[in-house]
C-alpha positions as CSV (number, residue, x, y, z in Angstrom):
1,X,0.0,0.0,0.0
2,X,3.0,2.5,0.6
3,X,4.2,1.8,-2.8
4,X,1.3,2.1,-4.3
5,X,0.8,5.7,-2.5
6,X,4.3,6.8,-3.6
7,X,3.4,6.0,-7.2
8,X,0.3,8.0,-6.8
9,X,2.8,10.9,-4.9
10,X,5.0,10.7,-8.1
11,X,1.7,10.8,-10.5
12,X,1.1,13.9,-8.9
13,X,4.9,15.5,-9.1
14,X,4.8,14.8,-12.9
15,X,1.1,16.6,-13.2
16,X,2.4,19.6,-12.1
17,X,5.8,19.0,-14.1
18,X,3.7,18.9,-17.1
19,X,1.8,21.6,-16.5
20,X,5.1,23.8,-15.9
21,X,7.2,22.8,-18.9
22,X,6.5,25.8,-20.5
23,X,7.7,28.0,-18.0
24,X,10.3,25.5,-16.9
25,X,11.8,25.8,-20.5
26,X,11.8,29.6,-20.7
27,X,13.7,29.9,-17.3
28,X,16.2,26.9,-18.4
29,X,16.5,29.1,-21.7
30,X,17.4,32.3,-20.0
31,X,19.9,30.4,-18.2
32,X,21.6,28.7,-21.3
33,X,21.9,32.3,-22.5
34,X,23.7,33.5,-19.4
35,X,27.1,35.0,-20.5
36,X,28.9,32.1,-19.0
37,X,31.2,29.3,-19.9
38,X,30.7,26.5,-22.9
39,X,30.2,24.4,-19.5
40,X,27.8,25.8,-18.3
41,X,25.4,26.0,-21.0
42,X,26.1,22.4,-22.0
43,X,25.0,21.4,-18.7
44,X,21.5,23.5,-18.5
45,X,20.6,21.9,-21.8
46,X,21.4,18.2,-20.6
47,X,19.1,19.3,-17.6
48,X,15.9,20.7,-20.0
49,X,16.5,17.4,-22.2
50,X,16.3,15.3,-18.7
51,X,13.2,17.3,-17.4
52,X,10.7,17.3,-20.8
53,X,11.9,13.9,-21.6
54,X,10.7,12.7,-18.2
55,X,7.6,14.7,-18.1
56,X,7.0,13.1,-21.9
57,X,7.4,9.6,-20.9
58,X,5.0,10.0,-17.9
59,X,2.5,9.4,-20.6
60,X,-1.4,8.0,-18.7
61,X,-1.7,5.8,-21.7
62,X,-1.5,2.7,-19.6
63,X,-3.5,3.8,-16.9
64,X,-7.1,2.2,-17.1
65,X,-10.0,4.0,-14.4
66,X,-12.7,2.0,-13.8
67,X,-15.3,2.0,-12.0
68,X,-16.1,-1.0,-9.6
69,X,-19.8,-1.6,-8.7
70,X,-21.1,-4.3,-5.9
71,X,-24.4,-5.5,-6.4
72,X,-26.7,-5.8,-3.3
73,X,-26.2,-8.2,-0.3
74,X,-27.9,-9.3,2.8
75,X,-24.9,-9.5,4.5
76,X,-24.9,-6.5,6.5
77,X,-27.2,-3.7,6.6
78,X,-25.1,-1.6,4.8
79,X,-24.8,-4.0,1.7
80,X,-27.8,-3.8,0.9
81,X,-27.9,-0.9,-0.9
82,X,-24.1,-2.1,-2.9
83,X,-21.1,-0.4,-2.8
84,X,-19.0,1.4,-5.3
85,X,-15.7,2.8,-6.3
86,X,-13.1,3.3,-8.7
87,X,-10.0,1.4,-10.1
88,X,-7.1,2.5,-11.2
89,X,-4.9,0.4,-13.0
90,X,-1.4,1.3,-14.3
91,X,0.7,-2.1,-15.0
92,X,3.6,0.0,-16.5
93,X,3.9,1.6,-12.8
94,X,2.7,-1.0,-11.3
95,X,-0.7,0.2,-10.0
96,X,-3.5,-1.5,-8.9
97,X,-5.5,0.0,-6.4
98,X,-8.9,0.2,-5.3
99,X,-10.4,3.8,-4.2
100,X,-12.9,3.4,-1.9
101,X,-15.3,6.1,-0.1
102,X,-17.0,4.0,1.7
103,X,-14.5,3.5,5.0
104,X,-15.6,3.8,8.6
105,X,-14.4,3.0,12.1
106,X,-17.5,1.1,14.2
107,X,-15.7,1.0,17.3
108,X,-15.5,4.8,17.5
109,X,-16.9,5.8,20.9
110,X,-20.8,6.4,20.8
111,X,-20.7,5.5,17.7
112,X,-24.6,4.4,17.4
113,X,-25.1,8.0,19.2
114,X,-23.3,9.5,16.3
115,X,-24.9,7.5,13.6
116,X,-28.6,8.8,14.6
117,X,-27.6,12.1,14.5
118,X,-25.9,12.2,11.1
119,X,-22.7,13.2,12.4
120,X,-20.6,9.8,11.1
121,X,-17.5,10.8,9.1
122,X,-16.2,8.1,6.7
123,X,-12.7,8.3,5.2
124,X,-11.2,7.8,1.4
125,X,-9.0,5.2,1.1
126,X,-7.0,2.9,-1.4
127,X,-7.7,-0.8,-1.0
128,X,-4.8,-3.4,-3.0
129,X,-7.1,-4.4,-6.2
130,X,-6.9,-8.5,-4.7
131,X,-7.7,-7.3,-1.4
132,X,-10.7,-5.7,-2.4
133,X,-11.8,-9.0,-4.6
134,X,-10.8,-11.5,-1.9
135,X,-13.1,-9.6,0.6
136,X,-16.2,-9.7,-1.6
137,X,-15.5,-13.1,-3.0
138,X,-15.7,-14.0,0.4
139,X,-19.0,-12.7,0.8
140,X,-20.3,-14.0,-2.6
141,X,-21.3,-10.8,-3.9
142,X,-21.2,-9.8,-7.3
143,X,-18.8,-6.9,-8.9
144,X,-18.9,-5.4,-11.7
145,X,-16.3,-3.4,-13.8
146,X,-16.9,-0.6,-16.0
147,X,-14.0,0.7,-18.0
148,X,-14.2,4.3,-18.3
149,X,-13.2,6.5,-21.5
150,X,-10.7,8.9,-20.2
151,X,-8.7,11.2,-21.6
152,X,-5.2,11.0,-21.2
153,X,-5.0,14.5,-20.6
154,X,-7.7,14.2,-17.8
155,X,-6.4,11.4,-15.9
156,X,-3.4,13.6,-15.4
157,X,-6.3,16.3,-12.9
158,X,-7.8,12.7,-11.7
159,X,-4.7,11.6,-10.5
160,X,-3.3,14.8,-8.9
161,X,-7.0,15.1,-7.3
162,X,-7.0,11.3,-6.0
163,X,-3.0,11.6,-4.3
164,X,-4.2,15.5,-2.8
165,X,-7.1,13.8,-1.0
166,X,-4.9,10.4,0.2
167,X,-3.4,12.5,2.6
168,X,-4.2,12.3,6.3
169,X,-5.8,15.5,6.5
170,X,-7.9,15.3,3.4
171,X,-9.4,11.9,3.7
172,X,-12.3,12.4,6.3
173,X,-15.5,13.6,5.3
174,X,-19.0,13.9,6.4
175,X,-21.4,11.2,5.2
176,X,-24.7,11.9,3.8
177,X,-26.3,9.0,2.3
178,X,-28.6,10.4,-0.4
179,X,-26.3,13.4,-1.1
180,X,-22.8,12.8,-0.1
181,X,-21.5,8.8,0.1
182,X,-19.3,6.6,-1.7
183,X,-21.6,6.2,-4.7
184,X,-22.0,10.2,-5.7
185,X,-18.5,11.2,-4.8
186,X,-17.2,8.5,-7.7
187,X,-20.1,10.1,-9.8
188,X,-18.9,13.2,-9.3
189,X,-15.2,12.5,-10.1
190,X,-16.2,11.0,-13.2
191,X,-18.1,13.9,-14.2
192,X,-15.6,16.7,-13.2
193,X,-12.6,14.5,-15.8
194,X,-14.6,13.5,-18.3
195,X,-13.0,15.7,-20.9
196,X,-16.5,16.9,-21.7
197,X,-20.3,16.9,-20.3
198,X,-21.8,13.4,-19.4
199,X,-24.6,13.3,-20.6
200,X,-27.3,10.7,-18.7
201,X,-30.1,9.5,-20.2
202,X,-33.6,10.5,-19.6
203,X,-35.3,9.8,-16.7
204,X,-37.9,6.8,-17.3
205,X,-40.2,7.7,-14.7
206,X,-40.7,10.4,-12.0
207,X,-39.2,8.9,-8.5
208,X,-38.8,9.7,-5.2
209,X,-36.0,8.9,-2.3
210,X,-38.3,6.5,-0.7
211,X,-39.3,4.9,-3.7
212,X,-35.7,4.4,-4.4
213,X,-34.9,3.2,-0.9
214,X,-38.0,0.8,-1.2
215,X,-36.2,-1.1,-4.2
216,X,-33.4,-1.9,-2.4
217,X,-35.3,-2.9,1.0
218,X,-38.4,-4.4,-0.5
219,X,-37.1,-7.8,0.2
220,X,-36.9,-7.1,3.6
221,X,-40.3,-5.5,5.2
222,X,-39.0,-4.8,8.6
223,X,-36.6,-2.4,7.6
224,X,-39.0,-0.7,4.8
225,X,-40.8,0.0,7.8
226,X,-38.5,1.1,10.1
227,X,-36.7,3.6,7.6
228,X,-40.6,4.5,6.4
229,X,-41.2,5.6,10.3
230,X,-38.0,7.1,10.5
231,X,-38.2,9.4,7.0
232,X,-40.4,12.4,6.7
233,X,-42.2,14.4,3.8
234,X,-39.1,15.4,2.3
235,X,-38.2,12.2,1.0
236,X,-41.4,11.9,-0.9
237,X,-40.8,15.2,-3.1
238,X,-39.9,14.4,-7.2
239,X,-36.2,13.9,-7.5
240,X,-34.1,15.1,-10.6
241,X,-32.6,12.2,-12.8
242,X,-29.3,13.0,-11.3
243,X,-30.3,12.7,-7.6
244,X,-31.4,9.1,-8.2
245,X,-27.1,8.3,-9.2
246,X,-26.8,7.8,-5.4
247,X,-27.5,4.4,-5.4
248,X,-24.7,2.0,-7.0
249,X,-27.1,0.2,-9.6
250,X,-28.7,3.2,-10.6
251,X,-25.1,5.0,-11.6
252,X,-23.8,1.8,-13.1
253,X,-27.4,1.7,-15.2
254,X,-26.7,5.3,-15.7
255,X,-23.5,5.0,-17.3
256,X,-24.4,2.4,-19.5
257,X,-26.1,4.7,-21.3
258,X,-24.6,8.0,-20.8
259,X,-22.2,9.8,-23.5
260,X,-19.6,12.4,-23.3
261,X,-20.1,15.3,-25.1
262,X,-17.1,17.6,-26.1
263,X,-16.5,21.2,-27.2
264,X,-16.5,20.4,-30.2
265,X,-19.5,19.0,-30.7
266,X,-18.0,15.3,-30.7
267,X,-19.7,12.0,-28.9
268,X,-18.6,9.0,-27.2
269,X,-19.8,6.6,-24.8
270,X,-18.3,6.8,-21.4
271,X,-17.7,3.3,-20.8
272,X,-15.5,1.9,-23.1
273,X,-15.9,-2.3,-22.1
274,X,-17.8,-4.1,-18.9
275,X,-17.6,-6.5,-17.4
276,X,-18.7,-9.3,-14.3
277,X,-15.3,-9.6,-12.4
278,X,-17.0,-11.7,-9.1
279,X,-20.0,-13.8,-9.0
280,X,-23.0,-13.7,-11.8
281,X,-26.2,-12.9,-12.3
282,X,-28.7,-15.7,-10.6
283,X,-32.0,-16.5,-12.4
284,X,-34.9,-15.9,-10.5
285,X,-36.4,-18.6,-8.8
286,X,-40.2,-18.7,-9.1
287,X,-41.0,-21.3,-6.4
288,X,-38.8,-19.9,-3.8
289,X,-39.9,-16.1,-4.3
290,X,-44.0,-17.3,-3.9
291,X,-42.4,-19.4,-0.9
292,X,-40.3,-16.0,0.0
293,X,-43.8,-14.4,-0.5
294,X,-46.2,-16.2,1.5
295,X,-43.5,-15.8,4.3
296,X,-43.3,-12.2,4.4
297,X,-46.7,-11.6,4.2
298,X,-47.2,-13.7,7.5
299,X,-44.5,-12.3,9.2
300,X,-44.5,-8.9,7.9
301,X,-45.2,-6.1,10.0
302,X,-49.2,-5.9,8.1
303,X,-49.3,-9.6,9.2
304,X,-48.5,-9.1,13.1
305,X,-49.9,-5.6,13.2
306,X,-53.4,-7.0,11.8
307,X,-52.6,-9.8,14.3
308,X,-51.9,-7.6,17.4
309,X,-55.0,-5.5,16.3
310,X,-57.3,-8.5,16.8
311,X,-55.8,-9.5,19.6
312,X,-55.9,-6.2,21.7
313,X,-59.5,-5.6,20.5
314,X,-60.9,-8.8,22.4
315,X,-58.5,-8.1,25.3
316,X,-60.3,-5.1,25.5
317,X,-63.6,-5.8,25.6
318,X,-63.1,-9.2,27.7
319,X,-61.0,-7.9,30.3
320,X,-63.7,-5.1,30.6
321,X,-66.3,-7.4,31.2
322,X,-64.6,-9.6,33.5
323,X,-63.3,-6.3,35.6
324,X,-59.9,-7.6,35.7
325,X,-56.4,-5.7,35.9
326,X,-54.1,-8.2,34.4
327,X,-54.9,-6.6,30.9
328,X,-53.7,-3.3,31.9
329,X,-49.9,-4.2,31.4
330,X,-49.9,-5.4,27.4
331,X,-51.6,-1.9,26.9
332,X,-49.4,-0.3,29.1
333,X,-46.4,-2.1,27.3
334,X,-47.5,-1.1,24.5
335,X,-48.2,2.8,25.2
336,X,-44.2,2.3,26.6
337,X,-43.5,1.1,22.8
338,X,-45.4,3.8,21.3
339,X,-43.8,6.8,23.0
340,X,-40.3,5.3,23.2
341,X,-40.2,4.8,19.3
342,X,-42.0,8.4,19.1
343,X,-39.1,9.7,21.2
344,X,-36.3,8.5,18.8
345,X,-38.8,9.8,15.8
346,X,-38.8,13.3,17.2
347,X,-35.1,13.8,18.2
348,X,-34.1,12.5,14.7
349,X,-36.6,15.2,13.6
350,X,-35.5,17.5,15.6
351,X,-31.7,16.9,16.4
352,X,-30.4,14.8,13.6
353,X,-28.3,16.0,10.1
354,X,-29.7,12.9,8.0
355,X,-31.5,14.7,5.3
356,X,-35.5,14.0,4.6
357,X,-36.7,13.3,8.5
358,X,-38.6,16.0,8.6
359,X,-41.5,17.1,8.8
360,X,-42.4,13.3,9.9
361,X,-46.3,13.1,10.0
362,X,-45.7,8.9,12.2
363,X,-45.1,11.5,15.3
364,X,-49.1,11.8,14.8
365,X,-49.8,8.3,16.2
366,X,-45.9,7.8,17.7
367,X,-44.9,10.4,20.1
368,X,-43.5,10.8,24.2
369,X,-47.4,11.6,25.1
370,X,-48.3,7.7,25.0
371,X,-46.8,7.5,28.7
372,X,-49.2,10.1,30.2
373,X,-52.0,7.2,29.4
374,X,-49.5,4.4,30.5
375,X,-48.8,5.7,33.7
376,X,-52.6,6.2,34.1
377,X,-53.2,2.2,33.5
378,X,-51.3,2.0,37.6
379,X,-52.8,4.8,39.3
380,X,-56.0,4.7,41.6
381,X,-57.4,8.2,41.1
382,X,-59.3,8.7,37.8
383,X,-57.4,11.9,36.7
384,X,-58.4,14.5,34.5
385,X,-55.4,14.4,32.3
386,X,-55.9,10.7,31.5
387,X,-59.0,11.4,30.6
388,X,-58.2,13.9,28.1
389,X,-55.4,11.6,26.8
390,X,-57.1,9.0,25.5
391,X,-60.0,11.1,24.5
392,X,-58.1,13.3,22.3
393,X,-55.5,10.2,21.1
394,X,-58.5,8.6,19.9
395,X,-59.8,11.6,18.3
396,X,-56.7,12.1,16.5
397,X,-56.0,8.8,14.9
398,X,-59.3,8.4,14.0
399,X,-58.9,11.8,12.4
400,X,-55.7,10.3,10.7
401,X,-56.9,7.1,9.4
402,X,-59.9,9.6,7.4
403,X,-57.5,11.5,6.3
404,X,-54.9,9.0,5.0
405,X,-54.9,9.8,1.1
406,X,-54.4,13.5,1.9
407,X,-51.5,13.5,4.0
408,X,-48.4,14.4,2.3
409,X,-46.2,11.8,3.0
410,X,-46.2,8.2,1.8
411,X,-47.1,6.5,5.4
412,X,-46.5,2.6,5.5
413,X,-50.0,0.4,5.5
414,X,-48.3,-1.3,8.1
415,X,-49.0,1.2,10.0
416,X,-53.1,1.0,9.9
417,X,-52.9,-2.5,12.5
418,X,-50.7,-0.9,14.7
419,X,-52.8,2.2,15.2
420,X,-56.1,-0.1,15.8
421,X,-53.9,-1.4,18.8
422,X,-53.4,2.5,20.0
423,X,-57.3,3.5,19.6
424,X,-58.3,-0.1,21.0
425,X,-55.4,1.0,24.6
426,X,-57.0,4.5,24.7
427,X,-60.8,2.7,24.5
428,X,-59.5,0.6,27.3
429,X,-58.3,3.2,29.1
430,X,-61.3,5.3,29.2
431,X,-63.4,2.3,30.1
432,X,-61.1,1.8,33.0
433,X,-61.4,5.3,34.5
434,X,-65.3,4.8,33.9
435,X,-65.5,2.0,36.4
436,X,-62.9,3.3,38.6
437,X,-65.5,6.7,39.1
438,X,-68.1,4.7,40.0
């Protein structure tokens, strides 16, 4: 790895030497015609022949950039969504190295704490082009490699830009995952040295964050659900063509298709060859996707929430008629669920630097006020302000449930079930203070 960041350290020394041989020349010229000895001026022109001829032989023509694109994986939550980043290989220098964006440290302190708020800093870095392989060879994932077209000229800024930001001090930056992660800043790099606009094609249909997010987390429904409680309004808003390249399918897609236009009017494509360097495409298996189906729709979070709904309703109305108190602690436990989950929805609105989480319209039906009307399950007294809890809670969500199709954020159906169980607690509740007056 240190040899591979000295050859990027003299990539960047010859940029600059070529951009300099002008000047370079006429100051070696002015010398040669210094009124001294034969001696001398034999010397300054070895020197000038040394200098251009090294600078000329630096030629990029053997360095290839690629860029590197890992499909989806459930091996982690953060595979999911793929990975990307570029190659860049140089066998007459002896380079091949991996540049990846998508480096962090886990065992940072609080680094969960850190992570909700939207404060996590991930790091550039150059990976050895086997290690990278081995690792997701490992982890059976598929990789693909596009070649990209270019120009010499270019690679020379790409290169200079790449060993500037290997340095300590420039490798840190602050993650944003649907505006600043190791999928756009690759993008972006590609677009900037070029040699000419990249052009994308048009956008197929209109999209939207979460609709992105979706086709990545679609085959797993507990964690559409989470992110879909933890996402506001914003992420719900018509995105341009371009914000959708923060995925790593959607740029590789992207690029299949895109063309570089020049100054002069000329086109080419941008990827020059691709290719499946790990793993291959598996054909999709019918019987085990309607098995995969029938699975996820009994253990989805509709499936338990209608489940939990039916359940809570005759606890309700049973436990009423048979005055007993044992029921009072699964509504309590889950008026303890509601407002806890309300309480990380509102500080994430509130506190956090993730973009799109709020306004969040869940913190209608999840929010801190659940535990007024769980505390009132223990006490004696029928207060007032329990009362008025479960009055106005019920008024609310049924208010919310008539009003689905207006609200302007794409709330989960999963959610319906689970706020049954809420209006089914409060009904409870205020049955409960009812018998406790008289």
């Amino acid at each position: 790895m240190f040899i591979t960041l000295k050859l990027f350290n003299i990539y960047k020394e010859c940029a600059k030497l070529r951009k300099n041989t002008v000047l370079l020349y006429a100051k070696l010229e002015k010398m040669i015609n210094h009124p001294l000895s034969i001696v001398w001026r034999a010397l300054c022109w070895a020197v000038l022949f040394t200098v251009t001829s090294f600078a000329q032989a630096q030629s990029y023509d053997s360095l290839r950039v690629s860029l590197l694109t890992v499909d989806p994986s459930p091996t982690e939550v953060y595979t999911i969504y793929g990975h990307t980043a570029l190659r860049c290989y140089d066998p007459a220098n002896q380079i091949d190295a991996v540049l990846n964006w998508g480096m962090f440290d886990a065992h940072i302190p609080n680094f969960i704490y850190h992570f909700i708020k939207g404060e996590t800093d991930y790091f550039f870095a150059q990976i050895p082009y086997n290690v990278f392989i081995r690792e997701y060879s490992w982890k059976n994932a598929t990789i693909t490699e596009q070649v990209l077209n270019i120009p010499d000229v270019e690679k020379a800024g790409l290169v200079q830009f790449i060993a500037t930001n290997l340095e300590p001090e420039n490798r840190e930056y602050r993650y944003n995952f649907l505006f600043d992660n190791c999928t756009t800043r690759p993008r972006d790099l590609i677009e900037k040295y070029c040699g000419g606009t990249l052009i994308y094609p048009k956008q197929t249909e209109p999209a939207t964050f979460r609709k992105l997010i979706h086709s990545c987390t679609n085959p797993y429904p507990w964690m559409t659900f989470g992110i879909d409680l933890l996402i506001g309004s914003g992420a719900d808003s018509l995105i341009s063509q371009h914000q959708e390249l923060f995925l790593p399918e959607k740029l590789k897609d992207a690029l299949d298709l895109a063309t570089i236009t020049t100054s002069t009017g000329e086109k080419y494509p941008i990827v020059l060859s691709s290719q499946i360097l790990v793993g291959e495409k598996q054909p999709e298996n019918n019987s085990a996707s309607a098995h995969f189906l029938l699975s996820s729709c009994l253990l989805s979070p509709l499936g338990i929430g209608i489940l939990a709904a039916l359940c809570f309703s005759i606890l309700a109305v049973t436990t009423y008629k048979r005055k007993s108190c044992v029921s009072r602690w699964p509504f309590a436990l889950l008026l303890f669920a509601a407002g806890a989950a309300g309480c990380l929805i509102a500080f994430i609105c509130l506190f956090s630097e993730h973009p799109c989480t709020a306004p969040n319209w869940n913190l209608l039906w999840l929010h801190p006020l659940h535990w007024i009307g769980m505390v009132g399950f223990f006490l004696k007294k029928p207060y007032p302000l329990i009362r008025w809890y479960h009055s106005i809670n019920i008024i609310v969500l049924v208010i919310l449930l008539a009003a689905w199709p207006c609200i302007p954020q794409a709330l989960s159906i999963a959610n319906i079930p689970f706020i049954g169980c809420l209006i089914f607690a409060s009904i409870y509740g205020l049955l409960a203070l009812k018998r406790k007056r008289s």
